[in-house]
N, C-alpha and C positions, 0 to 999 in steps of 0.2 A: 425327115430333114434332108437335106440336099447336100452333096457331098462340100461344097462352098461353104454353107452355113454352116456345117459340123466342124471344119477346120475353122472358120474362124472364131467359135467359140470355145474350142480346142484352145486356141492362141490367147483369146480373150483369159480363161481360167491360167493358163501358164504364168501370163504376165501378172496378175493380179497376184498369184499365190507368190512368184520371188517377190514382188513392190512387200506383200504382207509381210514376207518372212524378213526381207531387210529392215524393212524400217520395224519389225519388232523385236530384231536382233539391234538394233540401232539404239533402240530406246530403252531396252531390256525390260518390256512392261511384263513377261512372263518370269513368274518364278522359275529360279536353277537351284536344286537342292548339288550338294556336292558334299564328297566327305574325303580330306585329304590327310597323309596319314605326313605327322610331325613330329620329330624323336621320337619314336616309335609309339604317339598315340592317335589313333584313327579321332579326327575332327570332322567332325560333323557340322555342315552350314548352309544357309540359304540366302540367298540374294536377290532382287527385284529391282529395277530402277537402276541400277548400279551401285546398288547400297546393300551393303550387311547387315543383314534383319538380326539385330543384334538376339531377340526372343528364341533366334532357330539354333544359334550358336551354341552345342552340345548337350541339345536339348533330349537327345536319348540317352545322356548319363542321368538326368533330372533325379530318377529314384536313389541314386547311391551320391552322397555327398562330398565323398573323400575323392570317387573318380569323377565326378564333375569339377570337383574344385580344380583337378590335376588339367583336365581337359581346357576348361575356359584360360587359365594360364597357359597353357600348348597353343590356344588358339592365339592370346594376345601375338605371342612369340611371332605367330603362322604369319599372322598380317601385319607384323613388322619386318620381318624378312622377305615376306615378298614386296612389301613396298621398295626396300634398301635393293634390291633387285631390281624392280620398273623402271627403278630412278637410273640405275647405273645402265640400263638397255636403251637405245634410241627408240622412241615410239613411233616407227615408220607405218604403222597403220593404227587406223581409228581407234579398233578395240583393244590395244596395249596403253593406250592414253587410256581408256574408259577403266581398266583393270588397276591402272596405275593409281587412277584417283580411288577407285575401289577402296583398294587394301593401306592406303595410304591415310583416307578419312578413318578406317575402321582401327588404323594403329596407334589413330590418335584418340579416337572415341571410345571404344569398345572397352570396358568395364570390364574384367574378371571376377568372379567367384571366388575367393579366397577365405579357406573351411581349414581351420587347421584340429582336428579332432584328435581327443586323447580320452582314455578313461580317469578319471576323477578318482583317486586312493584315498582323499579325506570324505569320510561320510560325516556330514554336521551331527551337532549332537541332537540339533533336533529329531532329526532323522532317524537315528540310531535308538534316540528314546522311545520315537513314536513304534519302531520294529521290536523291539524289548518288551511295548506295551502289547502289540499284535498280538505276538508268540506268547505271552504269557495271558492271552485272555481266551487264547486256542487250545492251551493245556486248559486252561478249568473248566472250559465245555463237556460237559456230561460226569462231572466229578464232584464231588464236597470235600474233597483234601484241602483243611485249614492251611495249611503250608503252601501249597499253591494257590488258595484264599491271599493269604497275607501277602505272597510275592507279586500277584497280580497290582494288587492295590499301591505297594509301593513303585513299583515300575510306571505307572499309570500315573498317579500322583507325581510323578519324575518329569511326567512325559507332559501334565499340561501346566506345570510349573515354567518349562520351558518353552512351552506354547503361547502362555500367556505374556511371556517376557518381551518372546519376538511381537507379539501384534501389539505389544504400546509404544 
């Protein structure tokens, strides 16, 4: 290739690669993952289009419920305060307008998670029957003790008295 030709296709790839990268920072057709830490909990999120992929939004808490629920509420917060921020900053360039509608759509949109978990201290009586029936049909395995004969059958008998109560 001739040293003409090679600069001009030099030039050619130059211009083509900023046109691609602005107008695809322009458009924002590529996902941005981000993970931004708010009152001290790391949020994790993703965006495309200049929207808030609402499905990404602390989607590596998913397994634990208690700190997802905490997260998706950290995030609502995230993207209300920075919208209340956009707003009060001049958008003298394009991508603070883009960021602005961003977090501004997602403060209105974005849905939280809200898990409020506790352990349960009433065990129903069904419940408790049906564990009374378990445990006393575990002792009579491999036994003929009348006494634990008798105690089976009446704990059992308990248990689908109140079985039957609940399914009518």
């Amino acid at each position: 290739m001739d040293p003409l030709s090679a600069l001009f296709s030099s030039y050619l790839d130059m211009v083509t690669n900023i046109t691609y990268t602005r107008v695809t920072d322009m458009m924002g057709t590529e996902v941005t993952a981000l993970a931004v830490e708010h009152k001290g909990i790391l949020i994790p999120y993703s965006y495309q289009i200049w929207r808030i992929k609402d499905d990404s939004v602390c989607a590596s808490y998913a397994d634990d419920m208690a700190t997802y629920s905490k997260c998706t509420i950290a995030a609502r917060n995230l993207f209300s305060d920075t919208c209340k921020y956009l707003q009060r900053a001049k958008p003298n360039h394009w991508k603070k307008k883009k960021l602005k509608n961003m977090y501004c759509n997602a403060a209105i949109s974005y849905q939280p998670t809200i898990a409020a978990l506790q352990w349960s201290h009433d065990v129903p009586a069904l419940e408790s029957a049906r564990f009374e029936c378990n445990m006393a049909t575990a002792e009579l395995m491999g036994s003929n003790d009348p006494k634990l004969k008798k105690k089976k059958q009446k704990v059992c008998s308990k248990y689908r008295k109140l079985q039957h109560k609940a399914n009518q």
